[in-house]
N, C-alpha and C positions, 0 to 999 in steps of 0.2 A: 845648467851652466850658461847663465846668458852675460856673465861677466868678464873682461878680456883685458886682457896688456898686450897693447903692441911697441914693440921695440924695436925703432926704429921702423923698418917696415916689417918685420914679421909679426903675425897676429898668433897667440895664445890664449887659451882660452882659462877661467880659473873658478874653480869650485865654490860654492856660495860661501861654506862654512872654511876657506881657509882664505878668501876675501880681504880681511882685515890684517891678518898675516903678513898676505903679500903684499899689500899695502905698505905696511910699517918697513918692508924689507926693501922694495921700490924706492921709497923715499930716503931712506938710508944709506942706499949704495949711491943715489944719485946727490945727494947732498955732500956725503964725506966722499967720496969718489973711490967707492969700496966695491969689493966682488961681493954678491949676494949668492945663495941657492935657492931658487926657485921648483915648487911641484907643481907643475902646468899641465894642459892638457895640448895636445895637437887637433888641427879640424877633424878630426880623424875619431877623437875622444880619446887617444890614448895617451896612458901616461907618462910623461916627462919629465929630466930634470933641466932645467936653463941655470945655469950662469951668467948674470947679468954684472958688468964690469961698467960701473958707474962712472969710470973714469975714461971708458971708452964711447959710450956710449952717446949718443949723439941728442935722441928723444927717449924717452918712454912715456905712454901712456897709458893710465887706467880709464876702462870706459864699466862703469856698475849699472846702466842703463835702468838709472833710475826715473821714473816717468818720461813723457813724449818731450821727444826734441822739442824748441822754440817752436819749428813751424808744422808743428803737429799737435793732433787734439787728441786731450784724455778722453 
């Protein structure tokens, strides 16, 4: 699980194969300014469920930590 939302400032972490999921559900709460259910994990690895309220919410971001940062070498 090296893939993560953070919201606003709390960080979660999210399963490779429900990635695309949470993705499409992120973008849709945040776009139409709609409650989502999210299954995340906690730093912890345990499972959760978020409610993300697109309407409330300030940031989200997904980070899929695909290849090196800019200032980092592959």
């Amino acid at each position: 699980m090296t893939k993560k939302l953070i919201i606003d400032q709390a960080e979660w972490f999210i399963a490779d194969a429900d990635a695309e999921a949470v993705s499409r559900l992120v973008r849709e709460a945040m776009t139409n300014r709609t409650t989502v259910e999210l299954k995340l994990y906690d730093s912890a690895g345990r499972a959760v469920t978020v409610f993300l309220n697109g309407a409330a919410t300030a940031t989200a971001v997904l980070h899929f930590n695909w290849g090196p940062r800019p200032s980092e070498m592959s």
